[in-house]
N, C-alpha and C positions, 0 to 999 in steps of 0.2 A: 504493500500500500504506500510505502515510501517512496517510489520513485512515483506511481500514480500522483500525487500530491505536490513532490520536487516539480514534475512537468507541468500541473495546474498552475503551479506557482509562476513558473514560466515562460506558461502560454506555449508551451511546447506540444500538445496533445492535440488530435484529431480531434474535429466539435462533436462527432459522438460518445469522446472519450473523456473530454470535456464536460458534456451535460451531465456522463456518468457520473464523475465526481463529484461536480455539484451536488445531484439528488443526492449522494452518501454525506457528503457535508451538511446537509438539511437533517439528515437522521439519526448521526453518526455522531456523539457529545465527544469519544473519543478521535475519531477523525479530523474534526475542530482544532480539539487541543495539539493535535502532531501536527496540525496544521500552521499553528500559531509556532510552534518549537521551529520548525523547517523556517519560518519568517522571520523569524531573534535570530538565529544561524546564520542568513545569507545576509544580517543587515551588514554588517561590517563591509561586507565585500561592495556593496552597494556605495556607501558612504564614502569608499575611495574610488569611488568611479569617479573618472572626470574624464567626459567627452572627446577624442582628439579631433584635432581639425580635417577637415577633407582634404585630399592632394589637391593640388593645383591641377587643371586640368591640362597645362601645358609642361607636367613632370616629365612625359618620355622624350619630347622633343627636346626638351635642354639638358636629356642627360646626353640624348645623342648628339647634340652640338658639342659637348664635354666631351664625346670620347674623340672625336673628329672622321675623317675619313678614313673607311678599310684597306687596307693595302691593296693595289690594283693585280688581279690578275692576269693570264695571259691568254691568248682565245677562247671560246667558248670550247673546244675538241679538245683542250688540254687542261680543263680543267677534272679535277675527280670528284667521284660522287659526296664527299661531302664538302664540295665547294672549293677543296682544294687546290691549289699547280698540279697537277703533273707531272713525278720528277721523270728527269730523263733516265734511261738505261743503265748507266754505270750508277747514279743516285741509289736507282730500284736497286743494283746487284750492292753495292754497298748498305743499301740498309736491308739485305735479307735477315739480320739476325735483331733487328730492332722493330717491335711490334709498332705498328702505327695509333699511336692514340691523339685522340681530339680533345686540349686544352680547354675549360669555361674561359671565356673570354668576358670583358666587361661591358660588352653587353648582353650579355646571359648574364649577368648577374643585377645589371640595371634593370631589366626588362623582369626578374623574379622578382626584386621588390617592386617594382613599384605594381605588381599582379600584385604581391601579399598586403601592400599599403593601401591599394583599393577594396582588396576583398574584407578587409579590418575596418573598414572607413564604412561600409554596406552591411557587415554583419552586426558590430557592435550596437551600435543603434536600436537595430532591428530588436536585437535580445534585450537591450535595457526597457524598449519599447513595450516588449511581452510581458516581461515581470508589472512592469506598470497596468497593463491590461487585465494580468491573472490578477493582483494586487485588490485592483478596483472592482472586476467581477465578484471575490472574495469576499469584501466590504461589502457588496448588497447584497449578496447572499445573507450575508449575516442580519442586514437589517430587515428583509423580508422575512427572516423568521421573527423577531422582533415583531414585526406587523401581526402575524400570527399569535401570539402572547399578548398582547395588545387588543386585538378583537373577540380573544377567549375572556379576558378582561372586564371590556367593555360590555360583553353578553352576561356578565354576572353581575352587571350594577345595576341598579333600581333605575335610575336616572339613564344610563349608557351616555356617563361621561368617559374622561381618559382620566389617567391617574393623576392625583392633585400633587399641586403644590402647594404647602399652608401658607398663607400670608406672614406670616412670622414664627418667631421660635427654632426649636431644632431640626421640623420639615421643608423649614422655609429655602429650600434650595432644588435646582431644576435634577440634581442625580437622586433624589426621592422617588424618582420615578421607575429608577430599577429596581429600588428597595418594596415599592408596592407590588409590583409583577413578583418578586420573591417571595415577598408572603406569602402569596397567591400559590406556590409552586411553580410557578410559571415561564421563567427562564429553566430551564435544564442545562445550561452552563453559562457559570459568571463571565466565563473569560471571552463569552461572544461580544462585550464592552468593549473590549480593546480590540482598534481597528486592524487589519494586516497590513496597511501602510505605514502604521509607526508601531516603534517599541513602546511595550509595558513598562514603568517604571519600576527599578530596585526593587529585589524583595528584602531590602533592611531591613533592622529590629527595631526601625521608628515606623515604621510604614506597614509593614508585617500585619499586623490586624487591620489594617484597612485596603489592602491587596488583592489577600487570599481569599477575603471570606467577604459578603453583603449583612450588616447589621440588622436588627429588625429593628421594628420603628419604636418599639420599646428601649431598645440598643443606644437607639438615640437619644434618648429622654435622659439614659440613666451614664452617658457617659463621659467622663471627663471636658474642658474645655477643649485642651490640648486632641486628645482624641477627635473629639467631634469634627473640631478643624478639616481633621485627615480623614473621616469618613465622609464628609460633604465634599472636599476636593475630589477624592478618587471612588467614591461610589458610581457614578455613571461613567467612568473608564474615560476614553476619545470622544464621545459622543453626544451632541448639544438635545436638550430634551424645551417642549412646548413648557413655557410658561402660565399657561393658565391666561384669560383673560377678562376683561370688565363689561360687564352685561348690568346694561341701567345701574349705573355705580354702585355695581356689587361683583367683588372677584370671585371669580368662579372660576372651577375645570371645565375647559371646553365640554360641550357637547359632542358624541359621537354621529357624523352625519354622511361616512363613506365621500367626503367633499375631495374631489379630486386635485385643486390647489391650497387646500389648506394642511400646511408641514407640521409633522408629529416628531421625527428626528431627523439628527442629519449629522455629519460628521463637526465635530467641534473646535471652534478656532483657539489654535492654541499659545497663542499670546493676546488673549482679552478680544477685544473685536475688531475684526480687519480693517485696515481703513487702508489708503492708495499708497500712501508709505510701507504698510509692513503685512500686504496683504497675502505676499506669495511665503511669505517668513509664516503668516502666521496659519495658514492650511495646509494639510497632507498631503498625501495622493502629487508628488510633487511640486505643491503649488499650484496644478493645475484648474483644481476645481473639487468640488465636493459630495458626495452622494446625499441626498433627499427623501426622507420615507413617508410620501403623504397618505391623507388620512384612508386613500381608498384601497392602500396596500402598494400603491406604484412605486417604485425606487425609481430616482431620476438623477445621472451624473449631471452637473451644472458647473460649467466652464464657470472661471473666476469673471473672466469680463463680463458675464451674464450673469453675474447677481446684482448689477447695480440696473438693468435693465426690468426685472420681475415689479409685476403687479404687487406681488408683497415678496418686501426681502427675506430671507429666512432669518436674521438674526438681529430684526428693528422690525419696531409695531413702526404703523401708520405713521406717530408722529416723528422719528427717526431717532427713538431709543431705545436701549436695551432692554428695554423692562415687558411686562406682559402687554398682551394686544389691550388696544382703544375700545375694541369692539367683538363679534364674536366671530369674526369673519377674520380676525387678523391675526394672522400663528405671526407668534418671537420668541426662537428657540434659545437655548442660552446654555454654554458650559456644567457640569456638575455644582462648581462650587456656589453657582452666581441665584441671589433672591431672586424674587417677582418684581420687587421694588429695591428702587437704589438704597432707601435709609428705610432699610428694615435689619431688626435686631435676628439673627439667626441661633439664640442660645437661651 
């Protein structure tokens, strides 16, 4: 199953070998987790990737003006089959006992790099490309099960809201929302939080109970300051969750309404919220953009330049802040650690 998985990671795999693995990753809690182990593994390798440039496209011609011109031959019927003169008779009878061999010349050696510096300049890419693609396929996988927890959820609330965020206190934060699905039994692996395009943080001895394991919300009440900190930062893992919104000035959890642009999750920015300065610093998926899990179960990748373009941003209400929507129509997803509102007490 290790290589099936290595090649997902890849993008190395046939699409029917492909979809196979997906399906196994949807059902598979330990297929997940090898999954996540193979992505910590190859990140080093990753992080010193650094792009080379393309050849010039006028490499062979100036290596051949470097070598200059071939030594001239002598008629075409005196030349020999590998392009050689033709020596004469006494030549031939004096070199009977010296095998004839054919020297690499420098252009055979010009002519093989610059084949190997094109074929490296075409493949590299190509593979850093795939891992990006397995990467990002990965990531929604994970969040369409999520959607699935979420609507098992949703089916067992009186109301069929999504899961709250309190207005204050020790729920008052957006990774509350995986701690409710847990109660629930409803994640079947914590570690589908952490996206395949970035690394888990340390499993430290400060960090250690807030890593391995999802609190319960009683967990919360009864824990330390210190603690609590570290379980609102890392209980929703990589992942921005719905804030909850204001319906005739009263905060509410969204109502569940299968709305096809209204955002439930979506990968979380990871230095506070993006703005045109630090916005490729502050998203995954290398910057390029981020996956979206709305309310009707669609995962949608969104280019970075296309989130200032959407009917609603995914990580600003209406009025262009961080905080819960204006209204009930307006998803604002926001990191683990971060309230509903900016000057709300969280303890």
């Amino acid at each position: 199953m290790h290589e099936d998985l290595l090649g997902y990671l890849l993008g190395a795999l046939e699409p029917h070998e492909m979809e196979r693995v997906s399906a196994l990753l949807k059902q598979d809690p330990e297929a997940r987790r090898q999954l996540i182990e193979i992505q910590r593994s190859l990140k080093p390798l990753e992080d010193s990737y650094e792009p080379g440039q393309s050849p010039p496209s006028d490499l062979i011609a100036r290596t051949l003006d470097q070598i200059g011109p071939l030594d001239q031959v002598g008629p075409l019927d005196q030349v020999g089959p590998l392009g050689e003169p033709e020596p004469s008779l006494p030549a031939m009878h004096a070199s009977n006992h010296r095998p004839r061999t054919r020297s690499v010349t420098w252009l055979d050696m010009a002519a093989l790099s610059a084949a190997a510096a094109i074929l490296l300049a075409l493949l590299v890419p190509a593979i850093a490309n795939g891992r990006f693609e397995a990467r990002r396929a990965a990531c929604q996988d994970q969040l369409r099960g999520w959607g699935i927890a979420i609507t098992t959820f949703v089916n067992r609330n009186e109301q069929h809201r999504l899961p709250a965020v309190a207005e204050s206190g020790p729920e008052a934060f957006a990774g509350v929302y995986s701690i409710r699905l847990s109660d629930l039994g409803l994640l079947e692996d914590i570690n589908t939080r952490w996206c395949p395009s970035l690394d888990a943080p340390g499993d430290d001895q400060l960090q250690f109970a807030a890593l391995n394991k999802l609190p319960t919300t009683q967990q919360l009440h009864e824990s330390s300051a210190d603690l609590l900190r570290r379980f609102q930062k890392f209980s929703g893992g990589h992942y921005a969750y719905t804030l909850g919104v204001v319906d005739k000035d009263r905060f509410e959890s969204p109502r569940f309404e299968s709305r096809a642009s209204f955002a439930v999750m979506s990968d979380a920015p990871m230095a506070g919220t993006p703005n045109e300065a630090n916005v490729r610093e502050s998203i995954g998926h290398d910057g390029r953009g981020i996956n979206v899990l709305y309310e009707d179960g669609r995962v949608r990748f969104i280019n970075v330049s296309s989130l200032d373009v959407l009917p609603d941003h995914p990580f600003f209400n209406h009025r262009g802040q961080a905080e819960a929507g204006v209204n009930v129509d307006d998803a604002s997803l926001a990191p683990s650690w971060r309230p509903p509102f900016v000057e709300v007490f969280q303890r």
